[in-house]
PDB file as gemmi writes it, atoms N, CA and C in Angstrom:
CRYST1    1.000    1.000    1.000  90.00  90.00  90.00 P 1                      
ATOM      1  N   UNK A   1       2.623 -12.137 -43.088  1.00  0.00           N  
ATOM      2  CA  UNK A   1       2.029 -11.962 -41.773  1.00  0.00           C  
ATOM      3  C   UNK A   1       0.833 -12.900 -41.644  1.00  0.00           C  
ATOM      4  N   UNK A   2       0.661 -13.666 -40.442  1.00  0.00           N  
ATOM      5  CA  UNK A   2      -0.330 -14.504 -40.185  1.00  0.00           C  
ATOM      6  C   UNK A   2      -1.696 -13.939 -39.760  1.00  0.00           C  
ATOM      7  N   UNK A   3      -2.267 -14.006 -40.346  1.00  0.00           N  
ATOM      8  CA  UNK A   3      -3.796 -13.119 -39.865  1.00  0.00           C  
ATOM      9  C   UNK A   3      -4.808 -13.661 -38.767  1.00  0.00           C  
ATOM     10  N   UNK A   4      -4.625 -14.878 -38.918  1.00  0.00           N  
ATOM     11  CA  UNK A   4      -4.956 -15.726 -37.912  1.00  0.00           C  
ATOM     12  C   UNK A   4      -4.613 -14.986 -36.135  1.00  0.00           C  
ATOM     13  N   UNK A   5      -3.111 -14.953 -36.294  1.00  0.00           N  
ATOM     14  CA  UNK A   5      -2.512 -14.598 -34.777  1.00  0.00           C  
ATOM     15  C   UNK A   5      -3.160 -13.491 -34.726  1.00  0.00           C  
ATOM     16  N   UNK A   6      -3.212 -12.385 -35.571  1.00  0.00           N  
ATOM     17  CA  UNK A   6      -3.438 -11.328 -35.367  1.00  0.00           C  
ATOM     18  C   UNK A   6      -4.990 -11.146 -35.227  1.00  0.00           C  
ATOM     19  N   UNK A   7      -5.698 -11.966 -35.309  1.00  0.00           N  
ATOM     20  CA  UNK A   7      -7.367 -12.100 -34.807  1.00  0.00           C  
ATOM     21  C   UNK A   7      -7.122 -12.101 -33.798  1.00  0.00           C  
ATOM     22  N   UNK A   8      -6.468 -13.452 -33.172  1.00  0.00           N  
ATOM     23  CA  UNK A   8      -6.265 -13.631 -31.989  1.00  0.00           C  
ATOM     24  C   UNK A   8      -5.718 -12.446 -30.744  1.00  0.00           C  
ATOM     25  N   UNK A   9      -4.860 -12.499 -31.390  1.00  0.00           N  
ATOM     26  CA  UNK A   9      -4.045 -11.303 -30.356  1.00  0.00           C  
ATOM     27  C   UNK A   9      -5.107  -9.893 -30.097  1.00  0.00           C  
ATOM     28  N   UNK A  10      -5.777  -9.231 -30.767  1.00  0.00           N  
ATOM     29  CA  UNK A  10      -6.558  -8.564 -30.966  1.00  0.00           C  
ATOM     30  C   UNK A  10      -7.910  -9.008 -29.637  1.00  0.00           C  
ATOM     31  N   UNK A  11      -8.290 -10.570 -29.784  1.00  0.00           N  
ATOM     32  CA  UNK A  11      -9.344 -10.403 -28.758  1.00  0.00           C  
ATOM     33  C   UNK A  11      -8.572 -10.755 -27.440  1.00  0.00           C  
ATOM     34  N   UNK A  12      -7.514 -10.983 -27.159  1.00  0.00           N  
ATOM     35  CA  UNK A  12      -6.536 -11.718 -26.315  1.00  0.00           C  
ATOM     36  C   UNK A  12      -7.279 -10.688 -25.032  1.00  0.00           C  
ATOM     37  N   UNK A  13      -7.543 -11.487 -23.974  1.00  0.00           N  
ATOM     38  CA  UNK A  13      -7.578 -10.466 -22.531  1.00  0.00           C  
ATOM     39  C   UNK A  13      -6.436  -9.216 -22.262  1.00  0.00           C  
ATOM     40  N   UNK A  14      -5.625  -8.932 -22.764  1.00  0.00           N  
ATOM     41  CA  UNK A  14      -4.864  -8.213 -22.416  1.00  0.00           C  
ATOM     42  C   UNK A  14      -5.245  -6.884 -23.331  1.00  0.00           C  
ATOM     43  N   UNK A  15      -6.057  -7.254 -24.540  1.00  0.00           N  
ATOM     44  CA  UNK A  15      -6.569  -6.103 -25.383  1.00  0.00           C  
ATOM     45  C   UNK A  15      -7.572  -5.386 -24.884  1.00  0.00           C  
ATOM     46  N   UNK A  16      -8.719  -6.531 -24.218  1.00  0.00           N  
ATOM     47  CA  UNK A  16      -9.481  -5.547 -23.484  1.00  0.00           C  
ATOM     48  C   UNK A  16      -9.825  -5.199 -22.004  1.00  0.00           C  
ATOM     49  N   UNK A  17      -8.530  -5.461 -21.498  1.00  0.00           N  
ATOM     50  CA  UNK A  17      -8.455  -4.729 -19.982  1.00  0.00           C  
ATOM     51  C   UNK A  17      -8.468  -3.428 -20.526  1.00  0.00           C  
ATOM     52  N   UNK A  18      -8.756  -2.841 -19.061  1.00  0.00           N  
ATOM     53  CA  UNK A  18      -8.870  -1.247 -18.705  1.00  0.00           C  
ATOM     54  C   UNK A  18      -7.159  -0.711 -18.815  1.00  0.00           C  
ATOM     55  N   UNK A  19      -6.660   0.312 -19.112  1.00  0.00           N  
ATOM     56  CA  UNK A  19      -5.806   0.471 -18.820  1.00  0.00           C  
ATOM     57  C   UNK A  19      -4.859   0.430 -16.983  1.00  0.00           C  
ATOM     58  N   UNK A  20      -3.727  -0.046 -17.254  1.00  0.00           N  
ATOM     59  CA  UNK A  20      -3.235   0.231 -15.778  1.00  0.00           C  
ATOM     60  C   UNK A  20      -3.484   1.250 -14.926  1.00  0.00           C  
ATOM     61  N   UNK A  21      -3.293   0.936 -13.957  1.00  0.00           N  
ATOM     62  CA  UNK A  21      -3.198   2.112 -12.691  1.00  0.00           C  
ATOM     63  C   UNK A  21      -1.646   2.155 -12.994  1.00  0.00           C  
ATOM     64  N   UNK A  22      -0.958   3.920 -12.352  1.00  0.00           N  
ATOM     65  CA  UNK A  22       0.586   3.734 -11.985  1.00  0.00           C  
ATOM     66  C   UNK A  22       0.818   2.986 -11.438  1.00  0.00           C  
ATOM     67  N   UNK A  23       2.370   2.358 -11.411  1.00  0.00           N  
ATOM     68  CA  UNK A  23       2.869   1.631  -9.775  1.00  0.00           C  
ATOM     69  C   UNK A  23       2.995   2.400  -8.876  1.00  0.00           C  
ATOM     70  N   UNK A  24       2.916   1.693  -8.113  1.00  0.00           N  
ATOM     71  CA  UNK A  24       2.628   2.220  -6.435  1.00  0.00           C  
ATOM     72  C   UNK A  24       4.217   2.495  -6.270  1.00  0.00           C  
ATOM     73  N   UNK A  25       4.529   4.058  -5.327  1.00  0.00           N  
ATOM     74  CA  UNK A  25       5.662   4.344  -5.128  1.00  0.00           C  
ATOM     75  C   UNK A  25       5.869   3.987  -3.816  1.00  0.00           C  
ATOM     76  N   UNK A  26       6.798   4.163  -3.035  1.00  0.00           N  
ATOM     77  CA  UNK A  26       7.163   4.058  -1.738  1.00  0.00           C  
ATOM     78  C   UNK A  26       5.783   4.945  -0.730  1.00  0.00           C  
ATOM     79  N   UNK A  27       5.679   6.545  -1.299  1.00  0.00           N  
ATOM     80  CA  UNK A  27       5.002   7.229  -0.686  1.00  0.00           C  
ATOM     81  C   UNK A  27       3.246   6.966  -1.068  1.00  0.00           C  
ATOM     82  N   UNK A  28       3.169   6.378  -1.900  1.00  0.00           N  
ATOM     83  CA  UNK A  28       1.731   5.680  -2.295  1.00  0.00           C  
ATOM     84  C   UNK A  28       1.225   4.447  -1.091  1.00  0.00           C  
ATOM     85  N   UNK A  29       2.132   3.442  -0.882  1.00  0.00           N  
ATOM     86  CA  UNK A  29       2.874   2.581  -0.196  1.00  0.00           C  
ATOM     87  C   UNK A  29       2.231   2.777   1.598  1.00  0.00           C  
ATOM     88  N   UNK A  30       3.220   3.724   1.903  1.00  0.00           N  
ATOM     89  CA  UNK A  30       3.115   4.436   2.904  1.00  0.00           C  
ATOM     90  C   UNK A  30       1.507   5.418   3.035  1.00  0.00           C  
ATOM     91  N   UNK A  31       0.802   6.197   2.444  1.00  0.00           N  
ATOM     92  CA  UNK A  31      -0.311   6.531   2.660  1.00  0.00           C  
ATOM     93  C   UNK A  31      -1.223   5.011   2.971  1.00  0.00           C  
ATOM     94  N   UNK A  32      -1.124   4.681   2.008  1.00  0.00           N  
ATOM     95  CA  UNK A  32      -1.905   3.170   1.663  1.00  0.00           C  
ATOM     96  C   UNK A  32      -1.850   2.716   3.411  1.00  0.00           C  
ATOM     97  N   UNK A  33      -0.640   2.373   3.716  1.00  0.00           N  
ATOM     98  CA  UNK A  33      -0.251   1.820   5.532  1.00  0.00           C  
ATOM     99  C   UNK A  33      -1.038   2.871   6.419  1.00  0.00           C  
ATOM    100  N   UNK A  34      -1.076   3.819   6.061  1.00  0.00           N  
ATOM    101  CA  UNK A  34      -1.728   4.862   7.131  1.00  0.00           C  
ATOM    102  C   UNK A  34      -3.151   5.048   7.313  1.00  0.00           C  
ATOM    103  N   UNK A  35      -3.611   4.825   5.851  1.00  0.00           N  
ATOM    104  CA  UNK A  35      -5.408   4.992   5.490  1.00  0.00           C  
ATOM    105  C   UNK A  35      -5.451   3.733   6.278  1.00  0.00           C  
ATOM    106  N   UNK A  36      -4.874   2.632   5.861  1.00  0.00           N  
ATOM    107  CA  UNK A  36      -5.542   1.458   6.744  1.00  0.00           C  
ATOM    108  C   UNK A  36      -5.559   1.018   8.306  1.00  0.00           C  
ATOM    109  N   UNK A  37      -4.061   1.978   9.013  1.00  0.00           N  
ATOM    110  CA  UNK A  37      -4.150   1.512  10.416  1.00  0.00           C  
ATOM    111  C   UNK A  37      -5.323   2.626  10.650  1.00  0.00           C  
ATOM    112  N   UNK A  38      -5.737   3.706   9.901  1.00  0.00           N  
ATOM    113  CA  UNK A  38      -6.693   4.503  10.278  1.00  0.00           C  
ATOM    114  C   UNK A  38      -8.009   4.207  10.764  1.00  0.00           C  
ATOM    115  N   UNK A  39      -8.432   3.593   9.351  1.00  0.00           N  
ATOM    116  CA  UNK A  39      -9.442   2.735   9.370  1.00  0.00           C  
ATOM    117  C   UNK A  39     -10.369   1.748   9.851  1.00  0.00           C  
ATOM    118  N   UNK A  40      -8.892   0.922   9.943  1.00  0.00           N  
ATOM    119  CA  UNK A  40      -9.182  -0.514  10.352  1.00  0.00           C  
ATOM    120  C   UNK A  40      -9.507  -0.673  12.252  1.00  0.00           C  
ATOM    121  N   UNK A  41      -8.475   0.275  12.924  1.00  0.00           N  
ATOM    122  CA  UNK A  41      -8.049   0.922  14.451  1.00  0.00           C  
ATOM    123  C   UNK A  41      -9.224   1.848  14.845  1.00  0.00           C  
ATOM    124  N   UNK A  42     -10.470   2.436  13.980  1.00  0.00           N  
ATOM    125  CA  UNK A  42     -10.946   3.302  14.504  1.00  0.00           C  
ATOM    126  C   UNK A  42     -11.647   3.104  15.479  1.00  0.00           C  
ATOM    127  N   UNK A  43     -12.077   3.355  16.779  1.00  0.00           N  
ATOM    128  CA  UNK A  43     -12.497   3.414  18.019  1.00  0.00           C  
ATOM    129  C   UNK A  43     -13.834   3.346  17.847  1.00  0.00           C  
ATOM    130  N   UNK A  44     -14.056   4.346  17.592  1.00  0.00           N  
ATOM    131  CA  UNK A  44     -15.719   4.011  16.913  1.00  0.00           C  
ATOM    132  C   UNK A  44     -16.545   3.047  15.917  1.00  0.00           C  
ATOM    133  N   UNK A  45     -15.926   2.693  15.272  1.00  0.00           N  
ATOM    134  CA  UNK A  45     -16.515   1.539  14.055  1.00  0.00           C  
ATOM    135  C   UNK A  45     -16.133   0.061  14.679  1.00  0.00           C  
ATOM    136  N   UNK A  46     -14.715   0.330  15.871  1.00  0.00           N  
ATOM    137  CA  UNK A  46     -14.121  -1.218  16.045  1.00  0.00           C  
ATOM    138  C   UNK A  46     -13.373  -2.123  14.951  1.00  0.00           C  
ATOM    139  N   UNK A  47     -13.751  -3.043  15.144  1.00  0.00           N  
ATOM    140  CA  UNK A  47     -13.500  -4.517  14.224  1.00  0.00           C  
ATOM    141  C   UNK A  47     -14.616  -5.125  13.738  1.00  0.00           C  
ATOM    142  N   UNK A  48     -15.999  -4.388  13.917  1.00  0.00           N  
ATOM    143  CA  UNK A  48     -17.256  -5.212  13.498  1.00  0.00           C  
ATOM    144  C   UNK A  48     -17.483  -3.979  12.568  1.00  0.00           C  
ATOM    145  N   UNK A  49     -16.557  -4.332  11.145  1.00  0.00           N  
ATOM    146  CA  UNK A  49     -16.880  -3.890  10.196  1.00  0.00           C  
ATOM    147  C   UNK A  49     -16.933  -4.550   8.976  1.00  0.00           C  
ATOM    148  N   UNK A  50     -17.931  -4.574   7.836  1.00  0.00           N  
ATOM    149  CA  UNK A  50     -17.889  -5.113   7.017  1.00  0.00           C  
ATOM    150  C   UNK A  50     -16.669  -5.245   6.281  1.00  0.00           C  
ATOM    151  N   UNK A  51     -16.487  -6.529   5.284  1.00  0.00           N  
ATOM    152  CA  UNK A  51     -15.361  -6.085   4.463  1.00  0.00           C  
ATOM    153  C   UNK A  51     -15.228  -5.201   3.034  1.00  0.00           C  
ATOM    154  N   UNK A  52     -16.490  -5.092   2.748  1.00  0.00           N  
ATOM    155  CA  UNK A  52     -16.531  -3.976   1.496  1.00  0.00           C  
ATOM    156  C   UNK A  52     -16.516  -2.883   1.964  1.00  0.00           C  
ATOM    157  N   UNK A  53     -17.350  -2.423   3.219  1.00  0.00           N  
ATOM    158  CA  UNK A  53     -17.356  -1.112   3.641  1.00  0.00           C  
ATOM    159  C   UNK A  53     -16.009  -0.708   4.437  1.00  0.00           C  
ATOM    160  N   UNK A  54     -15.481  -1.888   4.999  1.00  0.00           N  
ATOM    161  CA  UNK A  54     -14.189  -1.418   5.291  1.00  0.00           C  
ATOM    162  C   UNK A  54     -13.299  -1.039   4.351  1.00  0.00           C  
ATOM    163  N   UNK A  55     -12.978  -1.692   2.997  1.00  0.00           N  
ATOM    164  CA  UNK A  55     -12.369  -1.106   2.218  1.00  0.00           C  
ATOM    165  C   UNK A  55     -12.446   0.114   0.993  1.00  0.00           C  
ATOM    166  N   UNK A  56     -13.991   0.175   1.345  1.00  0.00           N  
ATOM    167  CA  UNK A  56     -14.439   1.701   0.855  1.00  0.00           C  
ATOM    168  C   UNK A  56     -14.181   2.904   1.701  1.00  0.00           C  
ATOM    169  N   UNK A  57     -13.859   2.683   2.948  1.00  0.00           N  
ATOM    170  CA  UNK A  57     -13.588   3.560   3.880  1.00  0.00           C  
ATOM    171  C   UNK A  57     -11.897   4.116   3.904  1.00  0.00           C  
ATOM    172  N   UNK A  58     -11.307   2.854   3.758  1.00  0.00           N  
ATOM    173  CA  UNK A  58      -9.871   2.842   2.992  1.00  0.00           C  
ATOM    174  C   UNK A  58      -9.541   3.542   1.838  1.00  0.00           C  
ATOM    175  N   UNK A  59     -10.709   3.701   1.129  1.00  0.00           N  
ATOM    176  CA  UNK A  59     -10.227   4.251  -0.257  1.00  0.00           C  
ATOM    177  C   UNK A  59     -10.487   5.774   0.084  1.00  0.00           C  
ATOM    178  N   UNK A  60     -11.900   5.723   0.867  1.00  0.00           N  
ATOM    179  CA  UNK A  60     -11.721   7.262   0.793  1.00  0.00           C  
ATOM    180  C   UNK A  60     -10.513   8.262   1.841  1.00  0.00           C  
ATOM    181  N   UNK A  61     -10.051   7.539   2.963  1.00  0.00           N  
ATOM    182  CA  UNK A  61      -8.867   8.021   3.689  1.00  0.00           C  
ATOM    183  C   UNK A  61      -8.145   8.348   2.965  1.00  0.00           C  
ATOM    184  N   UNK A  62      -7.597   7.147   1.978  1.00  0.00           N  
ATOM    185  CA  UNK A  62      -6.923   7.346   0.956  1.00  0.00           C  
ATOM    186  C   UNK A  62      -6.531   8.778  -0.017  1.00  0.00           C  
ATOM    187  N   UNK A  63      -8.094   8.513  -0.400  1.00  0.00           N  
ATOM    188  CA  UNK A  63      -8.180   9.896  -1.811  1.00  0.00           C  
ATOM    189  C   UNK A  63      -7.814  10.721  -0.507  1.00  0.00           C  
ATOM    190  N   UNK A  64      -8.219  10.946   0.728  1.00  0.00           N  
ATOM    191  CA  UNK A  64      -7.599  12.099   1.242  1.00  0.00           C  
ATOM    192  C   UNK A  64      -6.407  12.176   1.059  1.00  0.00           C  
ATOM    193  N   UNK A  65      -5.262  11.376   1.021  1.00  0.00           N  
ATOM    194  CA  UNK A  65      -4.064  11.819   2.015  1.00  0.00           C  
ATOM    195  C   UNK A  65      -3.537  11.432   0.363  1.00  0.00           C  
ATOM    196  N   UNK A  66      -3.763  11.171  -0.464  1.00  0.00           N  
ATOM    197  CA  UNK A  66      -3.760  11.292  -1.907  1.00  0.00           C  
ATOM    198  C   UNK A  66      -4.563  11.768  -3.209  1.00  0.00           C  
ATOM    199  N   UNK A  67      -4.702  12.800  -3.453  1.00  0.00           N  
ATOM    200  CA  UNK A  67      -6.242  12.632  -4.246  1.00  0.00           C  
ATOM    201  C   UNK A  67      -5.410  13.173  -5.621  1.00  0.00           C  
ATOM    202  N   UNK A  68      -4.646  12.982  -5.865  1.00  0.00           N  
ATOM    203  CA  UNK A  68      -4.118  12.503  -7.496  1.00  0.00           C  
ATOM    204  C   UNK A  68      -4.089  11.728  -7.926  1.00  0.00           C  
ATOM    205  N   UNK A  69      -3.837  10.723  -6.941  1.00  0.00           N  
ATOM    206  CA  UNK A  69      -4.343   8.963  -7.542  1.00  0.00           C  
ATOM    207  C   UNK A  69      -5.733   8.230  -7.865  1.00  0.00           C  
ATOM    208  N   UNK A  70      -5.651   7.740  -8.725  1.00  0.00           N  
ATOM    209  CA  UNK A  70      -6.411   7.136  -9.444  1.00  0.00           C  
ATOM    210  C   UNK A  70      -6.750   6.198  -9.059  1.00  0.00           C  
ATOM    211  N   UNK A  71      -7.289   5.488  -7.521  1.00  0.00           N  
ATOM    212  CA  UNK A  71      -6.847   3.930  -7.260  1.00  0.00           C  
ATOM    213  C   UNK A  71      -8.781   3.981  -6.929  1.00  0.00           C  
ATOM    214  N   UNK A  72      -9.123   2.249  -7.025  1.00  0.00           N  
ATOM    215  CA  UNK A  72     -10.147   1.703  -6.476  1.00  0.00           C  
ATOM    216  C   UNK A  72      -9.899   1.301  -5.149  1.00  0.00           C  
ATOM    217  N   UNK A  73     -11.052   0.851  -4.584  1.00  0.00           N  
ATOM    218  CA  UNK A  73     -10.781  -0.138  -3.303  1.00  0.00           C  
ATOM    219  C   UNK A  73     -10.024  -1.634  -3.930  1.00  0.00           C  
ATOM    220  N   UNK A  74     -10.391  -2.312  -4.811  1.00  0.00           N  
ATOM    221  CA  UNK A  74      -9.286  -3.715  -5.716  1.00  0.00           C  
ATOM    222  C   UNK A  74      -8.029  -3.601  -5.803  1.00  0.00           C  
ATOM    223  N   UNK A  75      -7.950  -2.293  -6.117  1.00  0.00           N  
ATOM    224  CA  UNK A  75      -6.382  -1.920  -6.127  1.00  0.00           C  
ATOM    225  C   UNK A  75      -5.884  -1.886  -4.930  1.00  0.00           C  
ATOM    226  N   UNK A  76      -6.608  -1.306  -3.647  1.00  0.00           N  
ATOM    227  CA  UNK A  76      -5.671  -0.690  -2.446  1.00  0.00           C  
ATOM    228  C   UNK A  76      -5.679  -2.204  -1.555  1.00  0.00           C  
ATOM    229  N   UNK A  77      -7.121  -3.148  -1.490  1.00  0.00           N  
ATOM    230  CA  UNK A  77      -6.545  -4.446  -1.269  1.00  0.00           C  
ATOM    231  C   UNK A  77      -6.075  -5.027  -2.220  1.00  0.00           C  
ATOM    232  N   UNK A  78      -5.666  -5.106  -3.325  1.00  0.00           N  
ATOM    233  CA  UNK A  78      -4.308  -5.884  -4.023  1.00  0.00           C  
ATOM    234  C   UNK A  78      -3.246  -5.744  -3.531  1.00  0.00           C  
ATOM    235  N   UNK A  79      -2.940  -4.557  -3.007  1.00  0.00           N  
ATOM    236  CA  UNK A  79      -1.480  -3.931  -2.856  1.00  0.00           C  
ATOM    237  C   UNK A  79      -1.478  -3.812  -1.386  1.00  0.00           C  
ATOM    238  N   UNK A  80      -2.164  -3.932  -0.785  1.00  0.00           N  
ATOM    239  CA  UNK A  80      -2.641  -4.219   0.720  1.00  0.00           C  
ATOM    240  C   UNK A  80      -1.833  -5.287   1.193  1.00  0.00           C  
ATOM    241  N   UNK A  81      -2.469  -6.876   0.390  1.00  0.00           N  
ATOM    242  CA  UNK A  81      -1.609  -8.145   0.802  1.00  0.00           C  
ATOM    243  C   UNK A  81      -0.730  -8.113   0.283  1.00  0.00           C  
ATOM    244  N   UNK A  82      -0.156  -7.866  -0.654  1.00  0.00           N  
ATOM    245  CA  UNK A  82       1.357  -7.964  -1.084  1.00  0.00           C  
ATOM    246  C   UNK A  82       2.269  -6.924   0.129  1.00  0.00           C  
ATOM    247  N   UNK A  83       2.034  -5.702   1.017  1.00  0.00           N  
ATOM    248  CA  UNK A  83       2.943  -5.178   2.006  1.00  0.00           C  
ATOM    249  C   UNK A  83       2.333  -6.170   3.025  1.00  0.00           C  
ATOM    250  N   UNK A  84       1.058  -6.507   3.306  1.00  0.00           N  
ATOM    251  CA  UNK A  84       0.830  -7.800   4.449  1.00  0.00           C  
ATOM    252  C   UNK A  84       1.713  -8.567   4.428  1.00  0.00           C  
ATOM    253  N   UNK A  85       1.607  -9.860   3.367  1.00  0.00           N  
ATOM    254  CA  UNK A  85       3.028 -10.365   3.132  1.00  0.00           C  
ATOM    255  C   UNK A  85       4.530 -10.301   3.638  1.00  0.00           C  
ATOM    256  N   UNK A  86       4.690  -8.753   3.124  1.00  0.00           N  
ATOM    257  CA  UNK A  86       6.055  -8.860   3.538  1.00  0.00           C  
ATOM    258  C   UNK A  86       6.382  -8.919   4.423  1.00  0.00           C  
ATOM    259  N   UNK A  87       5.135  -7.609   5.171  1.00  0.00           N  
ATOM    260  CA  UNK A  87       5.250  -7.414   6.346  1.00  0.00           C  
ATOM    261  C   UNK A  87       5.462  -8.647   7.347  1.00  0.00           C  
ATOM    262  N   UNK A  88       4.698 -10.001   7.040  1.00  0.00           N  
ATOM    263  CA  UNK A  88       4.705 -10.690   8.000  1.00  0.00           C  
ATOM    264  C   UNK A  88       6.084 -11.313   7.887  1.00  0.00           C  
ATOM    265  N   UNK A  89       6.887 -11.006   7.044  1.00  0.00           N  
ATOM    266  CA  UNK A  89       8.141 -11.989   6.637  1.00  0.00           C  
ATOM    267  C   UNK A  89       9.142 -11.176   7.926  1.00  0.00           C  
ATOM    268  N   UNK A  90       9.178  -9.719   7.751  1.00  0.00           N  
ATOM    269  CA  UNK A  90       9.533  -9.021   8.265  1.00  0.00           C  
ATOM    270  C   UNK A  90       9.578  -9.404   9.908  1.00  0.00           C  
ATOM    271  N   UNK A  91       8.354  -9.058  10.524  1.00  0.00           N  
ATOM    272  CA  UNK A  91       8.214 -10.185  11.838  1.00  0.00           C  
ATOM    273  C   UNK A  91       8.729 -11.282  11.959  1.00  0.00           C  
ATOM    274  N   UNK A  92       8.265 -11.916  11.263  1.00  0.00           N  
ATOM    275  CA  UNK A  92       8.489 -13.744  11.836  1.00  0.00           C  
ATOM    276  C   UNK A  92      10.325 -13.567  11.724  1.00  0.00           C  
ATOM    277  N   UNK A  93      11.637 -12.855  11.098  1.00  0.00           N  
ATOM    278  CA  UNK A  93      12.288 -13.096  10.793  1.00  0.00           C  
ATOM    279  C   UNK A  93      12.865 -11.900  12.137  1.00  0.00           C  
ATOM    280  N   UNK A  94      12.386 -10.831  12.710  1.00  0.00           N  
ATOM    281  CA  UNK A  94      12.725 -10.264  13.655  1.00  0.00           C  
ATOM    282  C   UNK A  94      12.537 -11.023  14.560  1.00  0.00           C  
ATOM    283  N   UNK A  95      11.659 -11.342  14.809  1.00  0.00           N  
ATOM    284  CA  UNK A  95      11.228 -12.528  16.059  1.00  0.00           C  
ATOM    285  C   UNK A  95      12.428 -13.631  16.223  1.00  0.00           C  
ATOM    286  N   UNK A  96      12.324 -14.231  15.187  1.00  0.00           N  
ATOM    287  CA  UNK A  96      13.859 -15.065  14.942  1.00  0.00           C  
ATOM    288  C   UNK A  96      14.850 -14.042  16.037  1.00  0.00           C  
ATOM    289  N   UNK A  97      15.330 -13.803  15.482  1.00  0.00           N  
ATOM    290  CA  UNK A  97      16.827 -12.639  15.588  1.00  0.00           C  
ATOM    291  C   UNK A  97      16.605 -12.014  17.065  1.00  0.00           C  
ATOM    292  N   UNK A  98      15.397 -11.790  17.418  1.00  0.00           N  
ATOM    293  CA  UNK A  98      15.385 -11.420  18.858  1.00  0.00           C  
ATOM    294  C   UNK A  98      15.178 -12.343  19.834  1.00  0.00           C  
ATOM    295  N   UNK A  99      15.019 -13.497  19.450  1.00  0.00           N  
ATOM    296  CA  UNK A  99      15.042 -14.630  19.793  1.00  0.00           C  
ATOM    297  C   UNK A  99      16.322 -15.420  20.349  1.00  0.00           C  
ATOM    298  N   UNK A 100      17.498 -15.004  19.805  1.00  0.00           N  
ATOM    299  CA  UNK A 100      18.648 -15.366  19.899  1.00  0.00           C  
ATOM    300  C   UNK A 100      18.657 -14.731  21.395  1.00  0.00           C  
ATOM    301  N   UNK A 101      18.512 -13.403  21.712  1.00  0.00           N  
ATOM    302  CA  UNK A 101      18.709 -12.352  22.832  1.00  0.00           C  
ATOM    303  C   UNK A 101      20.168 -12.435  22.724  1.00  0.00           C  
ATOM    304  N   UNK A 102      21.071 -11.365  21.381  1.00  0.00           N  
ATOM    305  CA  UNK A 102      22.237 -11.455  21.894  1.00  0.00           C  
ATOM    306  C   UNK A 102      22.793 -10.511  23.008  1.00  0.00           C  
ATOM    307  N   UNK A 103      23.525 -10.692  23.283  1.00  0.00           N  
ATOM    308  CA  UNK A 103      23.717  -9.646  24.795  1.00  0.00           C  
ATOM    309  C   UNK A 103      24.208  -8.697  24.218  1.00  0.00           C  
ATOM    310  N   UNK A 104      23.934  -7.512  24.882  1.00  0.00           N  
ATOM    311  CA  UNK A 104      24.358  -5.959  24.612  1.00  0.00           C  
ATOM    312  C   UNK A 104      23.647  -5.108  23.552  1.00  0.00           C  
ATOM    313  N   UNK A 105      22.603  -6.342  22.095  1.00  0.00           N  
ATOM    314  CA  UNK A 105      22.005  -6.214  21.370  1.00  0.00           C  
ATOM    315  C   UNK A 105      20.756  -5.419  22.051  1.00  0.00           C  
ATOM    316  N   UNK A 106      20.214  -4.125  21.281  1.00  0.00           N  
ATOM    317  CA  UNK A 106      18.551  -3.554  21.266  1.00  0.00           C  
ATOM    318  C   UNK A 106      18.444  -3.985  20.206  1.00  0.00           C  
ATOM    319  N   UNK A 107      17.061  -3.264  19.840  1.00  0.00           N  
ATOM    320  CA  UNK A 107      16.271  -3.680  18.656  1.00  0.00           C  
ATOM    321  C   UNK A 107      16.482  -2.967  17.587  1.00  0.00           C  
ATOM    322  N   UNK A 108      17.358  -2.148  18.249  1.00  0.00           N  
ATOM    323  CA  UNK A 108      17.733  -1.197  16.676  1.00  0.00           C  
ATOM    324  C   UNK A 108      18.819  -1.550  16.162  1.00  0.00           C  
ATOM    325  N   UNK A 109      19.911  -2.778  16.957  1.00  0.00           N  
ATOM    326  CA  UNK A 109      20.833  -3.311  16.734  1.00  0.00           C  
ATOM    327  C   UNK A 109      20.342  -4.467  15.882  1.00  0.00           C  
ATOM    328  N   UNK A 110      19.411  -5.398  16.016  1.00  0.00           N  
ATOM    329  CA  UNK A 110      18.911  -6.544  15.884  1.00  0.00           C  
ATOM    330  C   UNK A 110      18.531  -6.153  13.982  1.00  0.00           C  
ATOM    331  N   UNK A 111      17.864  -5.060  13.954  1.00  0.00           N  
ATOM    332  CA  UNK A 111      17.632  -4.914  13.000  1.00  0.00           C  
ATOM    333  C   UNK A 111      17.856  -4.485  11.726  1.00  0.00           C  
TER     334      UNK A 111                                                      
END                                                                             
């Protein structure tokens, strides 16, 4: 056995991260979408909100509508832009498709 690697591997970044959070399930997912149109939509705060305090506000909606999870605000925007993302793939590719306007087609057809 090489002792060398095994120094190495030992201080390697992956030794001293924090342990993981779970993965995010569908229904993790889905709260996550809800704390934020909550949030982000509120009538009273507007759009002239900071971005740390906006996503501390996120977290705590959050722990509401979840409070078994273990998540930070880093985590809920990590996992934030990755459904942003899709989401926008999602659009731009409906838009396409409704774009065509096939006849007799709704949107529940289209989709």
């Amino acid at each position: 056995m090489n002792t060398e690697n095994t120094a190495l591997s030992a201080q390697s970044p992956a030794a001293t991260r924090s342990p993981r959070t779970p993965n995010w399930s569908k229904c993790d997912d889905i709260k996550l979408c809800e704390a934020w149109v909550s949030t982000s939509e509120d009538p009273i705060r507007g759009s002239d909100q900071k971005y740390e305090a906006l996503w501390e506000r996120i977290l705590q909606d959050f722990k509401a509508r979840e409070p078994e999870r273990q998540r930070n605000a880093i985590n809920l925007e990590s996992r934030w832009r990755i459904i942003k993302k899709e989401v926008s793939k999602f659009c731009g590719k409906f838009a396409q498709a409704k774009a065509l306007n096939p006849s007799g087609f709704n949107e529940k057809d289209i989709v």
